[in-house]
VEXGU-688003 format. One record per residue (C-alpha): residue number from 1; x, y, z. Coordinates in pm, whole numbers, plus 50000, padded with zeros to 5 digits. Example, Ala and Ser with C-alpha at 12.3 -4.5 7.8 and 13.67 -1.06 7.14 Angstrom:
residues 2
+-----+-------+-------+-------+
: seq :     u :     v :     w :
+-----+-------+-------+-------+
:   1 : 51230 : 49550 : 50780 :
:   2 : 51367 : 49894 : 50714 :
+-----+-------+-------+-------+
END
This chain:
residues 273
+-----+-------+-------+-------+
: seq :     u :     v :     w :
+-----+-------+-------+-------+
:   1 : 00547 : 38790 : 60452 :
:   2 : 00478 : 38437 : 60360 :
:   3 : 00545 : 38310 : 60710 :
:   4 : 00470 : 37954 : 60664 :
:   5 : 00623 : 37864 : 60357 :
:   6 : 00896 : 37574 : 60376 :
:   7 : 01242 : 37649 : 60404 :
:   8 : 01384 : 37276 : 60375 :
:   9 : 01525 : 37396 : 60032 :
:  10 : 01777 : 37617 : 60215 :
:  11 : 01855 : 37394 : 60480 :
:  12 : 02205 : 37257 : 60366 :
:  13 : 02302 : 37549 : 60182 :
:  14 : 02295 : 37742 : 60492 :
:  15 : 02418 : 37434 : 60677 :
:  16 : 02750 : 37488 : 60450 :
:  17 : 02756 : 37865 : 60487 :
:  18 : 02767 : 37848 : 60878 :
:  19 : 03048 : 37611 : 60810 :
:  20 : 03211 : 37873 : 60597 :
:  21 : 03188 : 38160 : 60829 :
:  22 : 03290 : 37962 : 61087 :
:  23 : 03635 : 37870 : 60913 :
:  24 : 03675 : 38219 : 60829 :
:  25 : 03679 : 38315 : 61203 :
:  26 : 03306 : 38481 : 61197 :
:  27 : 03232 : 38525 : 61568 :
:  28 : 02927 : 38243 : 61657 :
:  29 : 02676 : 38542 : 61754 :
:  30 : 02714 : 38698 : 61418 :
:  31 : 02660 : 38374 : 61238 :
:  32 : 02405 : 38298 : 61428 :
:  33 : 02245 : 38700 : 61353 :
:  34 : 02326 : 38578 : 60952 :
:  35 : 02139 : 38230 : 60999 :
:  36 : 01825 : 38444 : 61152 :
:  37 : 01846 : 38679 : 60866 :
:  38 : 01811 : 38432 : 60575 :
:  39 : 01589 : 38158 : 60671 :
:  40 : 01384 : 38470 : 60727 :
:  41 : 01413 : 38576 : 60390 :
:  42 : 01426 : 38194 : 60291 :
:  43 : 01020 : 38191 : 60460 :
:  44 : 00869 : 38537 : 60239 :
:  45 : 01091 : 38424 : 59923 :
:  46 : 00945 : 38095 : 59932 :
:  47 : 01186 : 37922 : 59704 :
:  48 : 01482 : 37752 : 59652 :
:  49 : 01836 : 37973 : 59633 :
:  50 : 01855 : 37868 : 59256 :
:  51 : 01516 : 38046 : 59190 :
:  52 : 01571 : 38397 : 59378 :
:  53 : 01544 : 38683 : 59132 :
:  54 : 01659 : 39035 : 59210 :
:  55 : 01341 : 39135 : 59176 :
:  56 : 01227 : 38950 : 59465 :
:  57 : 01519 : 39081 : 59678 :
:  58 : 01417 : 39361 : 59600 :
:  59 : 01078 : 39337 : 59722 :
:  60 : 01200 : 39195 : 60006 :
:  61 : 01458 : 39394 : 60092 :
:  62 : 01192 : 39707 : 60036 :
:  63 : 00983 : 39588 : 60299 :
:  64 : 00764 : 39929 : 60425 :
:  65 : 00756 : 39802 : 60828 :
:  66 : 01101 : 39772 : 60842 :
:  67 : 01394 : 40007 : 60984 :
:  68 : 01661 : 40133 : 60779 :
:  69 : 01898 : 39914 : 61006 :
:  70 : 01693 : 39616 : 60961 :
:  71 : 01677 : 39670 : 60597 :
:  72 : 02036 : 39733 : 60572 :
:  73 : 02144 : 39367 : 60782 :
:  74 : 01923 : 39218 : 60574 :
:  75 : 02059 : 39300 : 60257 :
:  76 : 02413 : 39229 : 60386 :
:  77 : 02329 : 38880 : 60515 :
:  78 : 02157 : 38829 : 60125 :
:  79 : 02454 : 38993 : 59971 :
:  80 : 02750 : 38779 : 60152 :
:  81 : 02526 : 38451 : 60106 :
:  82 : 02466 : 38508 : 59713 :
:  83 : 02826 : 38559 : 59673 :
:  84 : 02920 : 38267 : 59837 :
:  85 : 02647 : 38056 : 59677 :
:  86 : 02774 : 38195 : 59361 :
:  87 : 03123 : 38056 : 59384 :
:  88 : 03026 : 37760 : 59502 :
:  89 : 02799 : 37653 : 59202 :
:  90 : 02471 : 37707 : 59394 :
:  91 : 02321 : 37951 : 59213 :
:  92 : 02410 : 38068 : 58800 :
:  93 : 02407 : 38426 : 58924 :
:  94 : 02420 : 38697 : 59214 :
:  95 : 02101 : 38832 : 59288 :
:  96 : 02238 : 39000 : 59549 :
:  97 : 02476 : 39211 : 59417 :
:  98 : 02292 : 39503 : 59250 :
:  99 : 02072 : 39582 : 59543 :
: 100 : 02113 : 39902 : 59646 :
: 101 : 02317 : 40014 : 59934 :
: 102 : 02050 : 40135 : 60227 :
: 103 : 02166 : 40476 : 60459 :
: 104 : 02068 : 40461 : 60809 :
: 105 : 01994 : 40760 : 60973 :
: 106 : 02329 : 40876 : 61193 :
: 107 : 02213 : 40755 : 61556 :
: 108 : 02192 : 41023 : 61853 :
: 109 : 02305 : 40897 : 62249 :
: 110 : 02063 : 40763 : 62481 :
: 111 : 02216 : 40728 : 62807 :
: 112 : 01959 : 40590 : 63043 :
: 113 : 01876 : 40813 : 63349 :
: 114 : 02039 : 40756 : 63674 :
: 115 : 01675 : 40771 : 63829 :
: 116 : 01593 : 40442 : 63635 :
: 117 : 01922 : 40275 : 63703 :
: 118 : 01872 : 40308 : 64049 :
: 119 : 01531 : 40181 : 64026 :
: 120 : 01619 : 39912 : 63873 :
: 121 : 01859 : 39808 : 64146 :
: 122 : 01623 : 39860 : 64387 :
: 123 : 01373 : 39619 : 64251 :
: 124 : 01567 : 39395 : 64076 :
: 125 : 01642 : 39009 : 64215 :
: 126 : 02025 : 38968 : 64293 :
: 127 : 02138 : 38785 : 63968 :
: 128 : 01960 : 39090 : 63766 :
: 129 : 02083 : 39325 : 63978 :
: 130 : 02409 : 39176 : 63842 :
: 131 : 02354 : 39208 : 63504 :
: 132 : 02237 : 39545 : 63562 :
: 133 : 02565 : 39662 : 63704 :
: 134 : 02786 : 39477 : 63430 :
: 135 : 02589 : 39675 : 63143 :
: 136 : 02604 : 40015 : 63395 :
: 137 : 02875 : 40011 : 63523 :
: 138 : 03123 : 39815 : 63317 :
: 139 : 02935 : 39855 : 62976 :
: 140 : 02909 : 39543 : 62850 :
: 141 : 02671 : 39395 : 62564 :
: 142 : 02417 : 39154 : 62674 :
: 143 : 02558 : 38910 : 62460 :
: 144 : 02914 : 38979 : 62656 :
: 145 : 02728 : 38958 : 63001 :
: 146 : 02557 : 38580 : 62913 :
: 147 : 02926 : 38461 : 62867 :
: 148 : 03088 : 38612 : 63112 :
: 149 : 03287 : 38352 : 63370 :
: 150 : 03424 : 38405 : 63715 :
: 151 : 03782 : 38275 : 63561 :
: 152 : 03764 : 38633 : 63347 :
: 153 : 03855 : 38871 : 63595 :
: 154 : 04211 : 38916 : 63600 :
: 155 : 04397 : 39127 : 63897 :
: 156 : 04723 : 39348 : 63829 :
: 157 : 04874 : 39609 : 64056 :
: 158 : 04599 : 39898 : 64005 :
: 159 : 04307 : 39674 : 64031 :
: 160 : 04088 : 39456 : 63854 :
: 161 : 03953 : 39396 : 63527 :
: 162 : 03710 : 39151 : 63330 :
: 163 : 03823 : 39008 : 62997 :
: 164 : 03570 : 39049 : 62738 :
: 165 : 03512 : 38886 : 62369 :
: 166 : 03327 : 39124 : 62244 :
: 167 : 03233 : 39161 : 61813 :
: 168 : 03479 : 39020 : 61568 :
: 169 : 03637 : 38841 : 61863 :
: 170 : 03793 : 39137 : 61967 :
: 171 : 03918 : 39082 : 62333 :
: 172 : 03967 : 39411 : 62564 :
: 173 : 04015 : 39415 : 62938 :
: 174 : 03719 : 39635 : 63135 :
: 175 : 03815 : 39776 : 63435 :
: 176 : 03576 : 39647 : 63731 :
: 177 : 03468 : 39858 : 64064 :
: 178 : 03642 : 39636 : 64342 :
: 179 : 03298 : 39520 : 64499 :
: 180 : 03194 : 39395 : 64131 :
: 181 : 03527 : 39249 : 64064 :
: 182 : 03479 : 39032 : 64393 :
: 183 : 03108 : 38944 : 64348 :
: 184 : 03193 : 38788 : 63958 :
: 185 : 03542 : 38614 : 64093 :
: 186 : 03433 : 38479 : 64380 :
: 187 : 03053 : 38296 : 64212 :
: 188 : 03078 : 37970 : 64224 :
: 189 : 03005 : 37725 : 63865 :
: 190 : 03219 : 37827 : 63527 :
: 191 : 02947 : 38046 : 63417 :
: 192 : 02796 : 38351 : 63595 :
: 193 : 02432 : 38331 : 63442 :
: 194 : 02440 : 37948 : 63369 :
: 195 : 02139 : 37837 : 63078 :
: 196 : 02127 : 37619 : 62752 :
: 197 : 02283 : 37827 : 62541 :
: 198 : 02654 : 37670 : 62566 :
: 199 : 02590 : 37650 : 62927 :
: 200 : 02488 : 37997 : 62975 :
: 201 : 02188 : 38260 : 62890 :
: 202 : 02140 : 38377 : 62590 :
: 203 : 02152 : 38768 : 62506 :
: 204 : 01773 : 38790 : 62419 :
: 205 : 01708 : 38640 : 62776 :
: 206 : 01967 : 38848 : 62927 :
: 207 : 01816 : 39181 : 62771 :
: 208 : 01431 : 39079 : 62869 :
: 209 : 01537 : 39022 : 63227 :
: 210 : 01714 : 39400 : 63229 :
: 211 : 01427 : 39535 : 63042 :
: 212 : 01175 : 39375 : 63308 :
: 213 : 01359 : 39546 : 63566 :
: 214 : 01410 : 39892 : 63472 :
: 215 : 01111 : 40162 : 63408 :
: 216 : 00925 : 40111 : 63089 :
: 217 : 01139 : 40230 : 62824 :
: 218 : 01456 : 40187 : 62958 :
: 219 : 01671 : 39904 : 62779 :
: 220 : 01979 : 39744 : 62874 :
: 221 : 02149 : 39914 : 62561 :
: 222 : 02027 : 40254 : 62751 :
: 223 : 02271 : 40112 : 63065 :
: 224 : 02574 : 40100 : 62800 :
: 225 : 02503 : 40484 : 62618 :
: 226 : 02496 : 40574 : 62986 :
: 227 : 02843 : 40427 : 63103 :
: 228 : 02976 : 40571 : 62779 :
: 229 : 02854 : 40886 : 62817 :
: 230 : 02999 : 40916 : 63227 :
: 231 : 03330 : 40733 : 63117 :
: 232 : 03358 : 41058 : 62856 :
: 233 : 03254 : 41297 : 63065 :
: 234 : 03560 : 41174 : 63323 :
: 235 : 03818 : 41215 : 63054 :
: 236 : 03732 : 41329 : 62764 :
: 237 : 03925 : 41072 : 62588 :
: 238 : 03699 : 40931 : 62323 :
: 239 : 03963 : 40702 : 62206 :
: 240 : 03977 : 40510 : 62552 :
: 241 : 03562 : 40508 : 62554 :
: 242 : 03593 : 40311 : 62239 :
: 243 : 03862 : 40048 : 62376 :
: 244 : 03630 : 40063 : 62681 :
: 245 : 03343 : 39961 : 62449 :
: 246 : 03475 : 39708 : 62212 :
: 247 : 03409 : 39932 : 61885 :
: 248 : 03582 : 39897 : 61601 :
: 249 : 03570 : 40296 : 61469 :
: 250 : 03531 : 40585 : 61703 :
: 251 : 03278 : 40684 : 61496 :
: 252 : 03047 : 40427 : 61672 :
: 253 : 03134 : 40530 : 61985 :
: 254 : 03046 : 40929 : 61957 :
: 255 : 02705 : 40778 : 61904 :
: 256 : 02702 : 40661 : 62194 :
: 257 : 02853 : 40957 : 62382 :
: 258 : 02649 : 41279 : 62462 :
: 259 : 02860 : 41579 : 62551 :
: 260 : 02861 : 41672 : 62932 :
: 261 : 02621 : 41972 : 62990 :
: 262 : 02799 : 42288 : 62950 :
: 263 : 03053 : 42150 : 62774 :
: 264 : 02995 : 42344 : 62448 :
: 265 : 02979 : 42617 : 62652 :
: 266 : 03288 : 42579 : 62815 :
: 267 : 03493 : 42509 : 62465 :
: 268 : 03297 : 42856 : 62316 :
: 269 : 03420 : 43049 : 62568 :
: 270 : 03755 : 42903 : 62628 :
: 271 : 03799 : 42980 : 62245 :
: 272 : 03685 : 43343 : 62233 :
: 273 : 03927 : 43406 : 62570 :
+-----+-------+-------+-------+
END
């Protein structure tokens, strides 16, 4: 990539597109994911909007290091900004609009292993510990953990619960263990992992400190597969693991569930009975 090439050229257009997601309701993580994107692209293209060829996307888009996921957000980030650019008189044409569609690989569970959530427990500093146990044990993001506030818990008559923002601004209420529940009410300041991001961490900071804690490997991501996969395995109700998760489609979440041991087992025989 052409790393050090100037981007200035790109600078109010994508000035004006922020401003255009953001009246649309675009969550400000997932504009922020589309500003990364492009002035990425904006560095290897190495030109002005006006001046992109598909050809180039193409190239770009083709990059050989990349994952199909990466390629795939990229060419979505290029794809919504051409189109707007193109209605707005910024560019003559799309050159976004005939690249082809990419197919990611269907993912497979990875629950972490209780042996490494427990380590990292053990070793971890209290306010890690913390955002260990929110992405273990109540499943959050680390982009929902660096937001969360001691005003989110809310109490009814079962128990308590946090209330998350979670992608697309969709809100759902998690339920919290009662010794969890109390630590996060009861912190003191608005935010419960205050930093410079909008007073709090960001999630990149948030998923290094996790990372650094647990055995090499192990990611905070692991810690959410892992609560998905137990908060199954208790039910079998993948319809309230996905509220429980924040995803739009259950088909998200049965990639992050792996059946219980022995339960294909249990079904086979239960069927031939």
């Amino acid at each position: 990539m052409t790393e050090n090439a100037s981007t200035d050229h790109w600078t109010d257009p994508l000035r004006r597109f922020d401003r255009y997601l953001s009246s649309a309701g675009i969550a400000r993580s997932t504009r922020q994911l589309r500003h990364h994107q492009l002035r990425r692209a904006a560095r290897w293209l190495a030109c002005a909007p006006h001046e992109v060829t598909y050809e180039r996307l193409e190239r770009y888009v083709g990059h050989a290091a990349w994952k199909p996921s990466t390629r795939r957000n990229a060419r979505a980030a290029l794809r919504v900004f051409f189109a707007w650019a193109l209605v707005r008189g910024l560019v003559e044409s799309d050159p976004a609009a005939a690249l082809p569609s990419v197919r990611v690989p269907t993912g497979t569970p990875r629950p972490a292993p209780d042996h490494s959530l427990k380590s990292g427990l053990r070793w971890a500093d209290s306010r890690v510990e913390l955002m260990i146990r929110l992405a273990a044990h109540a499943g959050l993001r680390c982009v929902e953990i660096a937001a969360v506030r001691p005003r989110d818990v809310e109490t009814d008559m079962v128990g308590s619960s946090l209330r998350v923002v979670g992608k697309g601004s969709r809100v759902r209420l998690v339920p919290l263990p009662d010794d969890l529940a109390a630590i996060v009410r009861n912190h003191d300041g608005e935010w419960l992992f205050p930093g410079q991001i909008d007073g709090h961490l960001s999630a990149a900071y948030v998923s290094k400190l996790v990372s650094q804690a647990l055995p090499e490997g192990v990611t905070a991501h692991m810690l959410r597969h892992r609560y998905a996969t137990r908060a199954y395995a208790a039910e079998r109700d993948l319809l309230a693991v996905q509220r429980l998760l924040g995803h739009a489609s259950v088909a998200t979440t049965q990639v992050y569930t792996r059946v219980p041991d022995g339960a294909l087992r249990s079904a086979a025989l239960a069927a031939a009975a």
